[in-house]
Backbone bond lengths (Angstrom), bond angles and torsions (degrees), N, CA, C in turn:
res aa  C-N    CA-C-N  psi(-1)  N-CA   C-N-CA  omega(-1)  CA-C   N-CA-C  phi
1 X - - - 1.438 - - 1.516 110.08 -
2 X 1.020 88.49 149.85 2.146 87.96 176.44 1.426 105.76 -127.86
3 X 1.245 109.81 -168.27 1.892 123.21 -144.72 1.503 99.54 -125.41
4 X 1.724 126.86 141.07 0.684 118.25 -151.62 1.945 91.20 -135.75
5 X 0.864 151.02 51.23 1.729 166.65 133.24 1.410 100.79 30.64
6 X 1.413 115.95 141.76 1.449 110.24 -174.18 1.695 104.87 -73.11
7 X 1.203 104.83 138.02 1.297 126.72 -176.10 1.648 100.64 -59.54
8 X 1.405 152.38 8.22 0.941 164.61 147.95 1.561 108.54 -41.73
9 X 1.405 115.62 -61.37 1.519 114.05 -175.10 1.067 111.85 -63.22
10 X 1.361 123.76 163.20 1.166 147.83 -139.01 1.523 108.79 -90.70
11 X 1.285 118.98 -20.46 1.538 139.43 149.51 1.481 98.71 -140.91
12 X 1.471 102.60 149.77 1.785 126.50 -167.49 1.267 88.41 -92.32
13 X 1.136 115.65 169.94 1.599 122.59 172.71 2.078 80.61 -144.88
14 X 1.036 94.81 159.54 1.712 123.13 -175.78 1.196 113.15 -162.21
15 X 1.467 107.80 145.65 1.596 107.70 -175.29 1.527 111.83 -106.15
16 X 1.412 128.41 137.40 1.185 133.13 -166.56 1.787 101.28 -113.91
17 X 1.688 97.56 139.65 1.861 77.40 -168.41 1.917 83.77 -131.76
18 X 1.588 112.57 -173.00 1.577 120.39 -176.00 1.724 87.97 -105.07
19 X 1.087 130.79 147.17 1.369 135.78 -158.66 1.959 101.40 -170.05
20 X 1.014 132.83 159.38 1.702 137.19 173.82 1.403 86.02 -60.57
21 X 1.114 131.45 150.31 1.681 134.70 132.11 1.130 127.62 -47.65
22 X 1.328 115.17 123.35 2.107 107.87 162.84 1.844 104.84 -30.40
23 X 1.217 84.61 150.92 1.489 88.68 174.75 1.703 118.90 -86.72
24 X 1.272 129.51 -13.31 1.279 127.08 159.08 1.317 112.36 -101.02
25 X 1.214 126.49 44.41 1.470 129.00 -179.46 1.981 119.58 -49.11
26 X 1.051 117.63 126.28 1.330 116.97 -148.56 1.910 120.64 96.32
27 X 1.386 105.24 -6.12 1.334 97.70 175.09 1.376 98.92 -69.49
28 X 1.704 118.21 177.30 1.526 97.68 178.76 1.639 93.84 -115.00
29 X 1.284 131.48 -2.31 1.530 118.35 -176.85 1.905 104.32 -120.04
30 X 1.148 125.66 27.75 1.336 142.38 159.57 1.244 127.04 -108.60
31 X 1.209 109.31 130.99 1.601 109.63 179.61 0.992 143.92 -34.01
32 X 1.333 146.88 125.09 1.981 114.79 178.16 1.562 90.90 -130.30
33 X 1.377 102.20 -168.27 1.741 125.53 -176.18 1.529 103.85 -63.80
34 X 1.494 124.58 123.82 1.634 96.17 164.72 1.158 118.35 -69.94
35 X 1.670 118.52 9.15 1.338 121.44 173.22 1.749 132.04 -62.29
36 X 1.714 73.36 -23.65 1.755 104.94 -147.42 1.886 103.12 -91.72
37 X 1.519 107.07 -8.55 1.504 114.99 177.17 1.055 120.43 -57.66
38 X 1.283 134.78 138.59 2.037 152.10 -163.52 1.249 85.33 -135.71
39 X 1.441 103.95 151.63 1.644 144.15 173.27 1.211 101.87 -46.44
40 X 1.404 148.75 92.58 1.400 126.82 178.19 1.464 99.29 135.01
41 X 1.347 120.56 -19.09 1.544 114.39 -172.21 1.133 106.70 -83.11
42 X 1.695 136.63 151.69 1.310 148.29 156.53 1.708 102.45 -105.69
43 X 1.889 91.40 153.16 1.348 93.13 -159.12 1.932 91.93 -161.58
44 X 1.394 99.97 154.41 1.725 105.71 174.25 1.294 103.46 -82.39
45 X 1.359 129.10 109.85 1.205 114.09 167.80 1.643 123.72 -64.95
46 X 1.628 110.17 129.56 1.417 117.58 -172.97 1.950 119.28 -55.70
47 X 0.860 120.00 134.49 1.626 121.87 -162.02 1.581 103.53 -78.92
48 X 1.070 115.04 -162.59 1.804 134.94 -173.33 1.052 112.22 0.61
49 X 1.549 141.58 -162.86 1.253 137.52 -145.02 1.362 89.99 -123.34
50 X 1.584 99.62 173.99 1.589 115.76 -163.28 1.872 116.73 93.39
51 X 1.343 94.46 178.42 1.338 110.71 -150.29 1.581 88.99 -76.90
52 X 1.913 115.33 149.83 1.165 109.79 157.85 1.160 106.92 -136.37
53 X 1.272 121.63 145.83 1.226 146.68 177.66 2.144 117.65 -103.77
54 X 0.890 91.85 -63.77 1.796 93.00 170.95 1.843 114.34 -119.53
55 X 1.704 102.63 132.78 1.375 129.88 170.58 1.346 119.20 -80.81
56 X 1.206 122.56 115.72 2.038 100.06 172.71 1.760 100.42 -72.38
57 X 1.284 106.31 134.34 1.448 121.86 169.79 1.614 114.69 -78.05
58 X 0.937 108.59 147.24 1.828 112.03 -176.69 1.769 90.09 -142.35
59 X 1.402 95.33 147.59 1.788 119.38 170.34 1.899 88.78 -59.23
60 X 1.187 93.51 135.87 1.833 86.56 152.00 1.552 151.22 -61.49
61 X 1.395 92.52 -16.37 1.174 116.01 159.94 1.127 149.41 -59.11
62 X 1.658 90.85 -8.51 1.509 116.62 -152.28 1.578 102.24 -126.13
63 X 1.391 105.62 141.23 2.078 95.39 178.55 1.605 107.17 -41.22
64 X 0.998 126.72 95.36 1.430 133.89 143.16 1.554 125.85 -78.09
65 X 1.567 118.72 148.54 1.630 110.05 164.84 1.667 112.05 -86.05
66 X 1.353 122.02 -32.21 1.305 117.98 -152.58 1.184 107.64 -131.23
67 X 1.945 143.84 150.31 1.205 135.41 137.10 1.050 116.57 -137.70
68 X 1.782 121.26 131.65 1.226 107.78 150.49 1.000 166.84 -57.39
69 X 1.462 110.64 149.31 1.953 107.82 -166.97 1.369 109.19 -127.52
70 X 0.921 116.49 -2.53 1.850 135.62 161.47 1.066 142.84 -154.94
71 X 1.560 124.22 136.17 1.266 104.14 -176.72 1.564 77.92 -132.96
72 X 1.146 115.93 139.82 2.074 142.89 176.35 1.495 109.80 -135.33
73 X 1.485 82.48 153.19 1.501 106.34 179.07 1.619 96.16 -86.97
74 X 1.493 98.56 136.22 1.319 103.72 153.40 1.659 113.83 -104.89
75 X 1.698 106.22 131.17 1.169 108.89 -165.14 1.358 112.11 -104.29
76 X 1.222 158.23 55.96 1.333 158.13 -25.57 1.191 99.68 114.61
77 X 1.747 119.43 117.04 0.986 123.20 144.75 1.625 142.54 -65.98
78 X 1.450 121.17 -33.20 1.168 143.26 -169.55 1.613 102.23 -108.36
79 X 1.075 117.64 157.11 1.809 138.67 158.13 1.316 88.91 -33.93
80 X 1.448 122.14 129.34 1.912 102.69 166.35 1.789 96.06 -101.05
81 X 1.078 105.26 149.93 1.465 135.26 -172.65 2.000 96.53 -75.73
82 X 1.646 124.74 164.88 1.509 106.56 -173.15 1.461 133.19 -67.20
83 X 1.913 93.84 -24.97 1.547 128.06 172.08 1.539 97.74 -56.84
84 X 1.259 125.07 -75.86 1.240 124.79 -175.86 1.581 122.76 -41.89
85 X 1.700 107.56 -37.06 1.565 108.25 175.08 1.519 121.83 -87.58
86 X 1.429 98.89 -16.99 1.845 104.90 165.17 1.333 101.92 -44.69
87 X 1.103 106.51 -71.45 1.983 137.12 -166.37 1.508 97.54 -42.08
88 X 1.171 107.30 -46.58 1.490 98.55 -177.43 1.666 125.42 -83.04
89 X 1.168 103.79 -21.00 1.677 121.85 169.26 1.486 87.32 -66.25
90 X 1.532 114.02 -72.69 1.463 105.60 -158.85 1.782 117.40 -47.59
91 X 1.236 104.37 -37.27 1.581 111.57 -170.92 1.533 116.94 -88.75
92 X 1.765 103.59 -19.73 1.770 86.50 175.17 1.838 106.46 -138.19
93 X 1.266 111.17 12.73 1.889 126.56 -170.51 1.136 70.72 -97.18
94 X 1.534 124.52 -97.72 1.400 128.85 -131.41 1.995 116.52 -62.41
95 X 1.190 96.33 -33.43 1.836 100.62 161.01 1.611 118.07 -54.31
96 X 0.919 88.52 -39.51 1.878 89.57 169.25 1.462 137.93 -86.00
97 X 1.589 99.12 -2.97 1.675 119.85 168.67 1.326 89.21 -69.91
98 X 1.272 141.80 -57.13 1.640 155.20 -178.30 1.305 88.07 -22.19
99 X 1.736 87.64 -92.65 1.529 108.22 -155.59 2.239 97.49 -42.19
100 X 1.038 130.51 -60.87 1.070 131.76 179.45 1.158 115.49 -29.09
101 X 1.638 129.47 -80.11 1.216 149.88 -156.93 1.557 113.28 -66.84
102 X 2.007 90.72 -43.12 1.476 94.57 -152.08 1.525 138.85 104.13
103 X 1.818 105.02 -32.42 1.678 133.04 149.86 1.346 120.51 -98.70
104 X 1.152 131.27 117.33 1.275 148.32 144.91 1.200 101.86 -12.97
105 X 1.735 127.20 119.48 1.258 115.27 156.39 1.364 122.78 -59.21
106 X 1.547 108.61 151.16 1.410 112.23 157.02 1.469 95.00 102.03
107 X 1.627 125.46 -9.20 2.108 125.49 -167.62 1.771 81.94 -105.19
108 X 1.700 132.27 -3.77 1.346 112.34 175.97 1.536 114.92 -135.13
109 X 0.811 104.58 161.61 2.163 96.35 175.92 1.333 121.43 -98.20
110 X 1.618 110.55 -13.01 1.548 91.93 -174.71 1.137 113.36 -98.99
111 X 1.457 136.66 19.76 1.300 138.00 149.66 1.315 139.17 -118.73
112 X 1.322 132.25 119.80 1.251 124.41 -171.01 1.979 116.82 -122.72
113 X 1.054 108.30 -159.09 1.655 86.19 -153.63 2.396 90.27 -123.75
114 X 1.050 91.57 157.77 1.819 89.92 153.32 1.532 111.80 -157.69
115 X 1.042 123.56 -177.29 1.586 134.64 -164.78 1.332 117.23 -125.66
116 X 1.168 118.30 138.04 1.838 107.89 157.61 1.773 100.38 -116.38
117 X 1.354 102.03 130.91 1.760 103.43 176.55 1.574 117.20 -134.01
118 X 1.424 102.00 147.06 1.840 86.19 -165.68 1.268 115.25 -48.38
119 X 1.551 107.09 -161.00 1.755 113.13 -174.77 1.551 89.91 -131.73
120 X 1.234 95.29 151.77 1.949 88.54 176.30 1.081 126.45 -28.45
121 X 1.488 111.57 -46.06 1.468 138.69 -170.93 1.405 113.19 -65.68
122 X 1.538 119.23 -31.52 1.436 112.80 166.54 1.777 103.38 -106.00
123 X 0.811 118.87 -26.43 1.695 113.84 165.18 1.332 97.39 -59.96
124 X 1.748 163.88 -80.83 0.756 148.29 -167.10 2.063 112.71 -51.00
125 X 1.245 113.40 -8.90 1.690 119.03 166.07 1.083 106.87 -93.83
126 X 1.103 137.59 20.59 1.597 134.27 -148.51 1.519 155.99 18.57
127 X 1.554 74.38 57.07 1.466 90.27 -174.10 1.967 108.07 -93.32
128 X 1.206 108.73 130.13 1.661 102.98 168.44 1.430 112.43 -138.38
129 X 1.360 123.16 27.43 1.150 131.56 172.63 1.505 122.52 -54.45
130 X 1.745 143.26 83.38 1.286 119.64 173.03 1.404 117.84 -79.19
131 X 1.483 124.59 133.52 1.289 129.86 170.42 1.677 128.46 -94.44
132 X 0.933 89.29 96.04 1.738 96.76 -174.59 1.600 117.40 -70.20
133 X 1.561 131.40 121.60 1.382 119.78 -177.93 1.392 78.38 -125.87
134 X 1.881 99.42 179.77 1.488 133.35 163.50 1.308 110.71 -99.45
135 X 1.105 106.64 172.93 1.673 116.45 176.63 1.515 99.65 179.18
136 X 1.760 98.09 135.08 1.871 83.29 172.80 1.833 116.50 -82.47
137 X 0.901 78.13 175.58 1.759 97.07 -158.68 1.729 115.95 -67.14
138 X 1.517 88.51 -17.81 1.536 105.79 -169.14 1.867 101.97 -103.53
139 X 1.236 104.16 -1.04 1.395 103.32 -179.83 1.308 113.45 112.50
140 X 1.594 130.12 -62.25 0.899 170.04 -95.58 1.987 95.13 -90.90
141 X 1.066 106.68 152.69 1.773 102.23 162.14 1.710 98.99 -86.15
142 X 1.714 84.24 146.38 1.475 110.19 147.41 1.208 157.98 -93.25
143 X 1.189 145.95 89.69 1.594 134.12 -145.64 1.912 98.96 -107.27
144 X 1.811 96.99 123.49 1.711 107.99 169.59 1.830 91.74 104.83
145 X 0.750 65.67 142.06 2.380 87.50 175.89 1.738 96.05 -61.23
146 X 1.094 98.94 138.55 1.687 106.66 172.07 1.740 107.40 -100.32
147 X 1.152 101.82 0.54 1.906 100.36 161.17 1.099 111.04 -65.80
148 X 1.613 87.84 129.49 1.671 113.24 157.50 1.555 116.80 -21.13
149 X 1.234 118.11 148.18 1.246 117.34 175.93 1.463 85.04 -92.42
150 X 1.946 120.56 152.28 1.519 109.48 158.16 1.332 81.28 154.76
C-alpha cells in the first residue's frame, strides 16, 4: 500500500501498490489497481490520507479529477527518501507534462501535477514504477483528455 500526503502541497504524492485487478478492468466506471494506470487513463483521484490501492476509472469524456501523462521507471537502488523523489518528479514527471499537454509546466495555473509511487512493500517486490497524473489546481473536475492534439 502507499501514502497519500495532504493534497495541500504543491504536488500530492500518493502511494501506488501491486493488488489483483478489478475483474472488468477497462470498464470505465469500476475500480482498477492504481498500479494498473496507462498514459491516457482518466481517473477519480482517491481522497484523504493513507495508502491507496484502487482508483475509480472514468471515460475522459466524462467529469474526471485526474489523468495520466507518465508512467517511469525509477532507477534507484534504495527506497528513495522525499528529497530524492521531488528531484525525480522535478527532472523526469514534469518534462513529460510538456511532451503530454503541449505547455510546459509551471507557464499556466490551472493545472498542476501528483504521483503514485510504490510503498516499501512493493519496492521491496520490485516495483519502481512512478505514475505521474494532472489535476487542476483548483480542485475542480475535468471533462476531455488534456493531450496535445498531434
Amino acid at each position: 500500500m502507499g501514502r497519500l500526503v495532504n493534497p495541500v502541497r504543491r504536488l500530492m504524492i500518493v502511494g501506488l501498490v501491486l493488488i489483483v485487478p478489478a475483474l472488468l478492468v477497462g470498464c470505465d466506471r469500476l475500480p482498477g489497481s492504481s498500479a494498473d494506470l496507462k498514459v491516457g487513463d482518466c481517473f477519480m483521484e482517491p481522497g484523504g490520507e493513507g495508502e491507496v490501492g484502487e482508483v475509480q476509472r472514468r471515460a475522459c469524456d466524462e467529469a474526471h479529477d485526474a489523468e495520466v501523462f507518465a508512467v517511469l521507471a525509477y532507477e534507484g537502488e534504495t527506497y528513495p527518501i522525499e528529497l530524492t523523489l521531488d528531484r525525480f518528479i522535478d527532472e523526469e514527471c514534469l518534462p513529460q507534462f510538456e511532451v503530454f499537454t503541449g505547455t510546459a509546466f509551471g507557464t499556466q495555473s490551472e493545472l498542476t501535477v501528483g504521483w503514485f509511487y510504490p510503498t516499501r512493500e512493493g519496492w521491496n517486490g520490485g516495483d519502481r514504477d512512478i505514475t505521474c497524473y494532472l489535476i487542476r489546481s483548483d480542485g475542480g473536475h475535468l471533462t476531455g483528455s488534456q493531450r496535445a492534439a498531434g
